[in-house]
C-alpha positions in Angstrom: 6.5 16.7 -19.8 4.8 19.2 -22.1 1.1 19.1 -23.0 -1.4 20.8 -25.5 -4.9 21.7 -24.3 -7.6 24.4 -24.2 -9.8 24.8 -21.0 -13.0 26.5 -19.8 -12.6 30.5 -19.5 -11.4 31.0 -16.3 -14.7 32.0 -14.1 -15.7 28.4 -15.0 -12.6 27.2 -14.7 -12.6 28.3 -10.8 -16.3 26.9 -10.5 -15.0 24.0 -11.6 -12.3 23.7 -9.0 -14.1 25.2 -5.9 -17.4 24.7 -6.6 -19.7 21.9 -5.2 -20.1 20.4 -2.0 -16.8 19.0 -0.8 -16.9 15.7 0.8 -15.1 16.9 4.2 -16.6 18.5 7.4 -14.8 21.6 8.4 -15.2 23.5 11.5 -15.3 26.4 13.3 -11.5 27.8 13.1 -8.6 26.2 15.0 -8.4 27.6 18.4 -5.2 29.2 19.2 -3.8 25.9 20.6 -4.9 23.7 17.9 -3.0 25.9 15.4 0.2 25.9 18.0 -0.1 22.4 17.4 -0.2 22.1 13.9 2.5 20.5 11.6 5.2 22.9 10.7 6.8 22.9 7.7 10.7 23.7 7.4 11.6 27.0 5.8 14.0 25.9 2.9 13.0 28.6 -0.1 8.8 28.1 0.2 7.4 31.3 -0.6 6.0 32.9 3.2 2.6 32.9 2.2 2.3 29.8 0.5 4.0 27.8 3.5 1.7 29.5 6.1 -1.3 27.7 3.4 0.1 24.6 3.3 0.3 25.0 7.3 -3.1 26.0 7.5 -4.2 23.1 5.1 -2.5 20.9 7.5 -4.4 21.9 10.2 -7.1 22.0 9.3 -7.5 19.0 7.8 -5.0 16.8 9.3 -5.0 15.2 12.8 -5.1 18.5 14.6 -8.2 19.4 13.5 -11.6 17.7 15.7 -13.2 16.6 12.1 -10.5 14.9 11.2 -11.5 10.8 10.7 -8.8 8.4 10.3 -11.1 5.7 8.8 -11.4 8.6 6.2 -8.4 10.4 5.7 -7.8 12.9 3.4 -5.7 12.5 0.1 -3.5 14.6 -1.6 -2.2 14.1 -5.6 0.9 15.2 -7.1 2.6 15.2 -10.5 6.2 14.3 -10.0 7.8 15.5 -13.1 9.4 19.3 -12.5 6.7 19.5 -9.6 8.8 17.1 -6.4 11.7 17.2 -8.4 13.6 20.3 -10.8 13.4 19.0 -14.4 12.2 15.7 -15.8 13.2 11.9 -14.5 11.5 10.4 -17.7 14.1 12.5 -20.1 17.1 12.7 -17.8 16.7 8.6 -17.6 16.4 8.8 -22.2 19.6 10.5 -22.3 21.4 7.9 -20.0 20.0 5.3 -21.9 21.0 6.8 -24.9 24.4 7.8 -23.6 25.5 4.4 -21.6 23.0 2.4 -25.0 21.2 0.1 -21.9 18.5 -1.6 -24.7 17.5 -4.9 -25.3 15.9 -4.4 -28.9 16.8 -5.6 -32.1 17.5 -3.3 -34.8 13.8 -4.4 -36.0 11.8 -4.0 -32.6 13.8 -0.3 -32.4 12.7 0.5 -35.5 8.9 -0.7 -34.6 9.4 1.4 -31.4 10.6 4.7 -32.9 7.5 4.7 -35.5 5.0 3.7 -33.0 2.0 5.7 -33.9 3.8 8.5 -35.2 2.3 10.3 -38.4 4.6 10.6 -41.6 4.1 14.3 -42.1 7.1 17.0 -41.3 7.9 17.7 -38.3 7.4 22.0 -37.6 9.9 24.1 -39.4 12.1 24.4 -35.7 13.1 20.9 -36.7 14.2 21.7 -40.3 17.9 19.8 -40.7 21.3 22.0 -40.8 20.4 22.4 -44.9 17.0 23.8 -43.9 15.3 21.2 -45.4 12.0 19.7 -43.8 12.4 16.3 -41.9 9.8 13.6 -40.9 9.5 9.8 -39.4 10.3 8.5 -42.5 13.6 10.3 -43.2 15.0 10.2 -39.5 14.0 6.3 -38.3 16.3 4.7 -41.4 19.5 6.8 -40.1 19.1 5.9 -36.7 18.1 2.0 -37.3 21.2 1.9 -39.6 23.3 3.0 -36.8 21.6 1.1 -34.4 22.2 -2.0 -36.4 26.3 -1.4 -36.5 26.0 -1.0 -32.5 23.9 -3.9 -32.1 26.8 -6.2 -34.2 29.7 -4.2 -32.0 28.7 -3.0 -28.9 29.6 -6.0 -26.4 26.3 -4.8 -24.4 24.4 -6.1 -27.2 25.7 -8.9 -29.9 28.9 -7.5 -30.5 32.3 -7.8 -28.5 33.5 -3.5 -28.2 33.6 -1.8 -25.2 30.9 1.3 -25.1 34.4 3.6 -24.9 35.0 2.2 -28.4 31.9 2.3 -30.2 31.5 5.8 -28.4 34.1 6.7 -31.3 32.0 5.3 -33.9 29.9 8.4 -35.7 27.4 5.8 -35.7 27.1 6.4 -31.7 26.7 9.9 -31.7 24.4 10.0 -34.8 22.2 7.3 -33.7 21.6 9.1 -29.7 21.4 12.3 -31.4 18.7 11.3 -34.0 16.9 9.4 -31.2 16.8 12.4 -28.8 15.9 14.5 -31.9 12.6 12.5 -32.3 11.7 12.9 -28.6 11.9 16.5 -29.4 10.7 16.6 -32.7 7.8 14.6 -32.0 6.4 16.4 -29.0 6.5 19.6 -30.3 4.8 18.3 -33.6 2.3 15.9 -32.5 -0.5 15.9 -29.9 0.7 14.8 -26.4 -0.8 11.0 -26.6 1.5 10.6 -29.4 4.5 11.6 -27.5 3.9 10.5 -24.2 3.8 6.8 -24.8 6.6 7.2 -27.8 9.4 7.6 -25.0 8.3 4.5 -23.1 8.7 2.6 -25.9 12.4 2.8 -25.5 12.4 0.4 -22.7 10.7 -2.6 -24.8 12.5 -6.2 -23.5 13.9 -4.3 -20.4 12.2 -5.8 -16.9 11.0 -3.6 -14.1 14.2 -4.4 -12.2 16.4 -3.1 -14.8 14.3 0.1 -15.4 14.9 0.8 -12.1 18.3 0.5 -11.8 18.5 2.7 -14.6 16.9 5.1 -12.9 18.6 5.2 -10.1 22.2 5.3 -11.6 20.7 8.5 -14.0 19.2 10.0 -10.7 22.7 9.3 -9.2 24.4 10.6 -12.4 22.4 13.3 -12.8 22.3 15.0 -9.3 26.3 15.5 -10.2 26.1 17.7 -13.2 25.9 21.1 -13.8 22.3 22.7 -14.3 22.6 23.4 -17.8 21.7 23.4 -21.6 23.0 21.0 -23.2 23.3 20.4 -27.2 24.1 17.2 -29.8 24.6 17.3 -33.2 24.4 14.2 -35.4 28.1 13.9 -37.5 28.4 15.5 -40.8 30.0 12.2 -41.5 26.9 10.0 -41.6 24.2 12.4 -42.9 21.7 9.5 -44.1 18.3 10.6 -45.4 18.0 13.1 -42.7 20.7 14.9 -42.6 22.5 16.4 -39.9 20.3 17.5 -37.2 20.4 19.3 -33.3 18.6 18.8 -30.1 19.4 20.3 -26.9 17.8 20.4 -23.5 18.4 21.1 -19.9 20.6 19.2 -17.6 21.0 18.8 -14.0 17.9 17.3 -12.7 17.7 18.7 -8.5 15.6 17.0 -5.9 13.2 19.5 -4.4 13.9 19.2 -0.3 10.4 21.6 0.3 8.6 18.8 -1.3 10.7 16.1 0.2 9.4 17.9 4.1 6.0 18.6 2.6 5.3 14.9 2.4 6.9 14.2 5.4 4.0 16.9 7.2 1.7 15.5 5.3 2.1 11.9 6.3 2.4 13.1 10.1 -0.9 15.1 9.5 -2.6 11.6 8.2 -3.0 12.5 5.1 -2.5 10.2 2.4 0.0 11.0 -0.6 -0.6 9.8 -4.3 1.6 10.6 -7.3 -0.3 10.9 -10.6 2.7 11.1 -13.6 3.2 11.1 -17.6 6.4 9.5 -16.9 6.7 5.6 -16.9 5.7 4.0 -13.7 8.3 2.2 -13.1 10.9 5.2 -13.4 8.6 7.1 -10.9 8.6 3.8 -8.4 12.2 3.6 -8.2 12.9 7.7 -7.5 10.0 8.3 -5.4 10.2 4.9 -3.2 14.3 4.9 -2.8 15.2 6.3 0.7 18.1 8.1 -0.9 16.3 10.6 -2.3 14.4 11.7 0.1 10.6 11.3 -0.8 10.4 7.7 0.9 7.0 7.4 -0.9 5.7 3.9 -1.5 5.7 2.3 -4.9 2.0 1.4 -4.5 1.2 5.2 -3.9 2.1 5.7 -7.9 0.0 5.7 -10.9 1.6 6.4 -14.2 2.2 5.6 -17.4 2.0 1.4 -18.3 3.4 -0.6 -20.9 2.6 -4.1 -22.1 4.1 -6.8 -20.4 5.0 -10.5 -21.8 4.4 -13.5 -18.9 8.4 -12.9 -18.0 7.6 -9.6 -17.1 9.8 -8.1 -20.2 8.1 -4.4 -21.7 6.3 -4.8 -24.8 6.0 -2.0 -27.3 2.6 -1.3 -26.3 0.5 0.8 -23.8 -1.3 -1.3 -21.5 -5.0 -2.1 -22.6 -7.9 -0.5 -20.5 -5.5 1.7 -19.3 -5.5 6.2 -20.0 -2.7 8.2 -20.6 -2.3 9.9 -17.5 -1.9 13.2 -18.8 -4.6 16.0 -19.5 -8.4 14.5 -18.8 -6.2 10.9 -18.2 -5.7 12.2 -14.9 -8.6 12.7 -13.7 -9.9 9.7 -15.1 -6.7 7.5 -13.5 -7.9 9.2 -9.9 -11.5 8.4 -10.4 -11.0 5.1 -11.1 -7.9 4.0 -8.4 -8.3 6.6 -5.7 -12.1 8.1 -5.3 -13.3 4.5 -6.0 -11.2 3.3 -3.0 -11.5 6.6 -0.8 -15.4 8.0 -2.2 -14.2 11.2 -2.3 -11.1 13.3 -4.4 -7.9 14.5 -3.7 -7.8 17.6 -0.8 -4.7 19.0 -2.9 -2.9 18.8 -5.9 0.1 19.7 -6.8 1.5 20.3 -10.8 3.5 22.4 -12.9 2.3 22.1 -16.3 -1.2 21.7 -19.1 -1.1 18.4 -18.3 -2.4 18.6 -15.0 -4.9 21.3 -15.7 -8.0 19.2 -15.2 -6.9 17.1 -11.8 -6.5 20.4 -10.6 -10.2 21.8 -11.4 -11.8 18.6 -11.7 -12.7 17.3 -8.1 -14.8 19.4 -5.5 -13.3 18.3 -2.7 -10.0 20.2 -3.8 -9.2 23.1 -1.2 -5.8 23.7 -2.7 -3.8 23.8 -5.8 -0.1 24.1 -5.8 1.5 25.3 -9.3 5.3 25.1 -9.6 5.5 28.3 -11.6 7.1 27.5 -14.6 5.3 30.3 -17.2 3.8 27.0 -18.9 1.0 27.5 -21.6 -1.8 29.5 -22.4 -4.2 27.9 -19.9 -2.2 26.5 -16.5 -1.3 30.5 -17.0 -5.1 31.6 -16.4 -5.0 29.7 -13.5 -1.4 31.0 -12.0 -3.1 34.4 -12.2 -6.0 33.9 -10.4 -3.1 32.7 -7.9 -1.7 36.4 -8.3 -4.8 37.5 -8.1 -5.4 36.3 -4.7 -1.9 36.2 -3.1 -1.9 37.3 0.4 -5.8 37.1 0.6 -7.4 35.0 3.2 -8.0 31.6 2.0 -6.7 31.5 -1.4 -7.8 28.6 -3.5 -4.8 28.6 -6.0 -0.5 29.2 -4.7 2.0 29.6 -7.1 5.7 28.8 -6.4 8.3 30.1 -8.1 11.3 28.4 -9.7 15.0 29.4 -10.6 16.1 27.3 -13.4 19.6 28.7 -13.2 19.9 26.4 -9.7 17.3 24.2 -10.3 15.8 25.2 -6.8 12.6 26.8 -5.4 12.6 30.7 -4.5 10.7 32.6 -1.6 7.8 33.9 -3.6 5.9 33.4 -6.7 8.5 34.4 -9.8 10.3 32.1 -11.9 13.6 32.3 -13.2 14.7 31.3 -16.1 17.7 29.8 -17.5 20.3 32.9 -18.1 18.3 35.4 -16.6 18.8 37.2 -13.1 14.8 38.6 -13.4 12.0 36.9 -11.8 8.7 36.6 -13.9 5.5 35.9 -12.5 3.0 35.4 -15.2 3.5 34.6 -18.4 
């Protein structure tokens, strides 16, 4: 998910990360049949150097190494959006909402939801309607309650007694999922991340965990079957409201990552512990990263995320969790102090990202020998940190990797460039 933050420069930035005295003995290096011995990781697209770290990491530090404890194992922490899978399971699942309209809302509890702590100025000028004219909260949340309301009377799903093909032919449909996706869009590239974060999660207000997961899985399922690919909506001309007629698009096709998949699976023969630490909804994260169909057979108790308000039926409440931070930016770090170096008394060996948002669990524990980015030529300050990963690629010990990406398959390459959509060039840095 996307995040706005500034960070140290990058000298303290790296003391930060590396500095301190880590929590873990290390010894004397692996004789040559301890590292014969080591957990190997498959090939699949890792960049060379970077697999040969995560090797060495594993050795090091997992059961093949003499100061290895198992009544104090190591942990490691990742992200999970566009880091263990390609694209975002928190989007891909709004647009199946959307698309197959799985709410339990009235048209009043969507409108509370689609406000939620969002200010009434304009959105930026990218977000102008098809007349060119400025748009806000106030403009875009009537139009989509009003169509809302006609496919909460209709839609047999809801209170009405169509089928979805049928109110799919309603401009009411398409303007109401476009105007909704819009805001997503809107709002997160207007607005400070702790606005838009929880906004999304809101959608899912009267829906159980059961049911979120479900949906999950069918959008994973759904998903994994389409073309990696923009896609755009436009709200119909038809139904213009006080908005207007407005355009999102985004990026379809979300991939599972199989080096990540087999990097958990060396990491849990090494006896190393894994942890997921996501801005996506907890519960959408469970269901993906616990399902053995997809590969990362990680348990649901292993994830901390993003949490709602609850009624006593279990049923989402538009509301994020009291005593709970966002976990995103400095939420991350705070979420791991407080669940995992509380339990373990010590932080995360590794960590693993893609994005601002996990800029400070990256640099914010001692104890962490390695950071993974998934290159994806994010922002001004995870880019200071992919460079000192430049910097030092093919040095010995290297504190930082970088991984590059092709967005046009939605799959890992062998070295540190990323691809992006429509291009056949590889970019490093930003």
């Amino acid at each position: 998910m996307k995040s706005q933050r500034s960070y140290l420069l990058i000298a303290a930035l790296a003391a930060a990360l590396f500095g301190g005295c880590a929590q873990y003995q290390t010894t004397a290096p692996e004789s040559t049949t301890q590292v014969q011995q080591a957990i190997k990781l498959a090939d699949h697209n890792w960049d060379k150097f970077n697999k040969a770290q995560l090797e060495k990491l594993l050795a090091t530090h997992g059961k093949t190494s003499a100061s290895y404890n198992p009544a104090k194992p190591p942990y490691a922490v990742f992200d999970w959006d566009n880091t263990m899978v390609f694209l975002d399971i928190e989007e891909a699942t709004l647009i199946y909402q959307l698309q197959n309209l799985k709410f339990n809302m009235t048209p009043a509890q969507m409108d509370k939801a689609l406000r939620m702590n969002v200010p009434n100025t304009n959105f930026k000028a990218d977000y102008n309607n098809a007349a060119g004219q400025p748009v806000n909260i106030d403009l875009v949340v009537p139009d989509a309650v009003e169509s809302y309301t006609w496919i909460y009377n209709n839609y047999q799903g809801l209170k009405g007694s169509l089928p979805l093909n049928v109110v799919k032919e309603n401009p009411h449909y398409m303007n109401f999922i476009t105007k909704v996706r819009y805001l997503y869009e809107a709002i997160g590239d207007t607005f400070d991340v702790s606005v838009s974060y929880p906004w999304v999660l809101y959608l899912f207000t009267g829906l159980n965990e059961q049911q979120v997961r479900k949906m999950t899985q069918e959008t994973a399922d759904w998903q994994l079957t389409q073309p990696v690919e923009k896609v755009k909506w436009t709200s119909p001309a038809s139904v213009p409201g006080k908005a207007g007629v407005v355009s999102v698009s985004w990026k379809n096709g979300l991939r599972l990552m199989p080096e990540m998949q087999d990097l958990f699976r060396a990491m849990r023969a090494a006896g190393i512990d894994i942890w997921i630490c996501t801005a996506s909804f907890v519960d959408v994260v469970k269901e993906i990263s616990s399902n053995p169909k997809y590969g990362y057979h990680n348990p649901d108790s292993r994830v901390i995320g993003m949490e709602l308000e609850r009624d006593a039926n279990g049923l989402i409440q538009t509301e994020f969790r009291r005593g709970y931070d966002q976990t995103q930016g400095v939420g991350k770090t705070k979420a791991i102090q407080r669940f995992l170096v509380s339990k373990y008394g010590y932080g995360p060996i590794f960590v693993a990202g893609d994005s601002e948002g996990d800029m400070n669990m990256m640099q914010d524990f001692a104890d962490t020998k390695l950071v993974l980015i998934v290159n994806r030529l994010k922002g001004k300050d995870i880019d200071k940190l992919s460079r000192v990963a430049a910097a030092n690629y093919g040095k010995d010990d290297p504190k930082v990797l970088l991984q590059g990406r092709d967005d046009n398959k939605g799959t890992f390459v062998p070295s540190q460039a990323h691809f992006k959509l429509g291009s056949k060039t590889g970019q490093v840095l930003k």
